[in-house]
N, C-alpha and C positions, 0 to 999 in steps of 0.2 A: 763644345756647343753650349750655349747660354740654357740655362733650365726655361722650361716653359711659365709662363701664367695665366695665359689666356689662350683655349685652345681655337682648333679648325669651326667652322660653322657645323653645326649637327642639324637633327631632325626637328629641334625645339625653334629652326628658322625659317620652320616651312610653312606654320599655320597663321594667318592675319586676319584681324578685319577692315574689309576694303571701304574707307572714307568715300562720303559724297561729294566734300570740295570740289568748288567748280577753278582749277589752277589757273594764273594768269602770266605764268611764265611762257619762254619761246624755246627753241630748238633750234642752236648753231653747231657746224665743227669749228672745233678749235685743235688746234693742234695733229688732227686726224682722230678726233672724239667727236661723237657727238654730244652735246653738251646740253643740262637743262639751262635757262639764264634769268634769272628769275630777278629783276630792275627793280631800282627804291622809288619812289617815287620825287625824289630831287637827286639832283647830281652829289656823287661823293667820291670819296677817296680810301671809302672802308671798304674791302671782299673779305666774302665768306668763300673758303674750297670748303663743296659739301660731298664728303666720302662716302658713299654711301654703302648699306648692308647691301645683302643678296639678292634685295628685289629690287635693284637700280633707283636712281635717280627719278626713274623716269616714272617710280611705281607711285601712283597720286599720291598716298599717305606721306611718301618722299615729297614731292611736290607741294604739298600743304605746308608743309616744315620750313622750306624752302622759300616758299612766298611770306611766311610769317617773317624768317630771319630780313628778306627783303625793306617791309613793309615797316622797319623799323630805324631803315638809312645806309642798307647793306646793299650792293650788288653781290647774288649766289649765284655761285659755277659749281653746277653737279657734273663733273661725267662718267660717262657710260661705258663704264671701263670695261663691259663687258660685252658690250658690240653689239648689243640686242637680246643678248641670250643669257638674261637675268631670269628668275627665278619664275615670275606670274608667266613668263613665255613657254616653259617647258610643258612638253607631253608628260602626261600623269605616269607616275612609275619610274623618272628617269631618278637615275642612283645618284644623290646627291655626293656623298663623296669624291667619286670619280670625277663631277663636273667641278669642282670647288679646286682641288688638283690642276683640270686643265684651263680654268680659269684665272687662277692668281697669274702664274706668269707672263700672260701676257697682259694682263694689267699692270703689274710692272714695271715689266718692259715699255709700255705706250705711253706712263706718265710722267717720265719727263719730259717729253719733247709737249704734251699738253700743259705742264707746266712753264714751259719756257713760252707758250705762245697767249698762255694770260697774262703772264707779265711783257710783252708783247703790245698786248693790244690795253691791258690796264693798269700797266704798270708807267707812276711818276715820282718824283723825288719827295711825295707825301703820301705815296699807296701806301696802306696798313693791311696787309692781310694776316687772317684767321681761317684758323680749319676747325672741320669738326670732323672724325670720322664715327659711323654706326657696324659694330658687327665688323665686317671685310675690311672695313675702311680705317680701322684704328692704327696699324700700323703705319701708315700712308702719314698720317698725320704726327706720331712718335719720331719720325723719322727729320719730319723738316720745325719739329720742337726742339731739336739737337743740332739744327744746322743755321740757324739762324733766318729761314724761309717766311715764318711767320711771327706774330705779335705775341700768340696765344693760340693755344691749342685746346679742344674738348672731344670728348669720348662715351658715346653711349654703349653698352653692355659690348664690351669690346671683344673682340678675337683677334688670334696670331698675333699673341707681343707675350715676349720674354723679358728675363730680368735685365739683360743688357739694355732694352728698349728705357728702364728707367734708371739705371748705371751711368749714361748718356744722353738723360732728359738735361736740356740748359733753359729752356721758355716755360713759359705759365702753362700749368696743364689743370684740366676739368674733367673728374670722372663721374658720371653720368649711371650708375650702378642699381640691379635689382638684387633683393636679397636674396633670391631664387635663382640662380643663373651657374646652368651646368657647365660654361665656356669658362667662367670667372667666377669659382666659388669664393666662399670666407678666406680659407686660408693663403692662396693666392692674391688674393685681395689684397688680405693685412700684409702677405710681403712685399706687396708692390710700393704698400704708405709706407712700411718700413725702412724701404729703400726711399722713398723721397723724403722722409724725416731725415734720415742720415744724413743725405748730401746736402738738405736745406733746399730742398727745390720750393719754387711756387707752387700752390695746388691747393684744390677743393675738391672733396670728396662727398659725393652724393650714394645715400643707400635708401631707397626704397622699399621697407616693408609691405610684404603681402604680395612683391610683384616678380613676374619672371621677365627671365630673356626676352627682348623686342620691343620691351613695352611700349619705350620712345616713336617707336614708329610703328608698332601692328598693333598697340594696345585697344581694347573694346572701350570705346567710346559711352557705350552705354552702361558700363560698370564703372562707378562712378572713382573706385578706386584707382584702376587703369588709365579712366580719362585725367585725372587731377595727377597723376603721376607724371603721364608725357606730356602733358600742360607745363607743369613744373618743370618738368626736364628742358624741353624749349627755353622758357624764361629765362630760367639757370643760365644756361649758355648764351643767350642775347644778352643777360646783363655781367657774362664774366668776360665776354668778349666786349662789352662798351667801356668796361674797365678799362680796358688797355690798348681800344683804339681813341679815345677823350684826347 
């Protein structure tokens, strides 16, 4: 079995602050997903798949993100890989562990046949897709940077990926990192560069002092640290993915 780098989601992915954005994406299935869909405003041939952490697609902070990467010539497909029963949904008290357990696998299991039916309905012989995953979602994304699925790939404070994951990185990848973060410390960290110096992978390596686990997506807006950081984290990735869809 491949050594670990990035562990399971813990306790440090339960706490956020909930955004005012008012979103202006929609709500399809795709694939047997319900999906956020969040439209550019002109027609294109660039997607974003947006993987999302433990509090879904559908959790507004998610959807801010979402509508930004939009807003700039993207179509973003968030789904909901977890059928409703993300994180803002639970009764107070439920044990994280155990639902993190019974929710990977059938996330899955359910994405590929969601992948098959965005390429489906968006896919042509000029589609560019990019992924991003947050948290949950990192792997998801590792996966089809090795297969040839997408252009470019990006990763905010990532969980569940091993050295293998970057042993068999082949596409562009963006990590998205807080220097705080008990899923994906320093030293895991450095062996992860380690390993894509060796091979020569593509890659950009983001480290955010001062900041913890989430920040891309639950950071306090009103701290100016936090907010300037998932600002940046954002841009980062809209402009490491225009790179490689141009």
């Amino acid at each position: 079995m491949s050594p670990a780098l990035a562990s399971a989601p813990g306790s440090c992915c339960l706490s956020a602050v909930k955004h005012t954005d008012t979103p202006v994406g929609h709500i399809e299935d795709l694939g047997g997903i319900p999906t956020y869909i969040s439209d550019p405003p002109a027609s294109t041939q660039k997607v974003i798949l947006f993987l999302a952490d433990i509090w879904g697609p559908l959790f507004v902070n998610n959807k801010w993100i979402q509508d930004y990467f939009a807003s700039f010539g993207y179509v973003v497909l968030g789904p909901d890989y977890y059928f409703g029963d993300s994180v803002p949904n639970h009764p107070p008290g439920r044990d994280l562990q155990e639902w993190v357990l019974e929710a990977r696998q059938p996330a899955i299991d359910a994405f590929p046949a969601w992948l098959d039916a965005v390429k489906e309905k968006y896919g042509t012989e000029k589609t560019k897709y990019c992924a991003v995953g947050y948290c949950f979602g990192a792997p998801f994304v590792m996966d089809m940077c090795s297969d040839g699925t997408i252009v470019a790939g990006a990763l905010a404070h990532p969980a569940f990926l091993e050295e293998s994951h970057f042993e068999k990185l082949d596409g562009p990848i963006l990590l998205s990192c807080a220097e705080d973060d008990f899923l994906f410390p320093l030293a895991p960290r450095r062996r992860a560069e380690d390993i894509m110096v060796s091979r020569k992978c593509t890659y950009y390596l983001q480290v955010f002092s001062g900041i913890k686990h989430g920040f891309a997506v639950r950071g306090d807006p009103d701290i100016e640290t936090e907010r300037w950081a998932k600002e940046e984290s954002a841009r980062g990735i809209k402009e490491w993915f225009d790179r490689f869809t141009a």
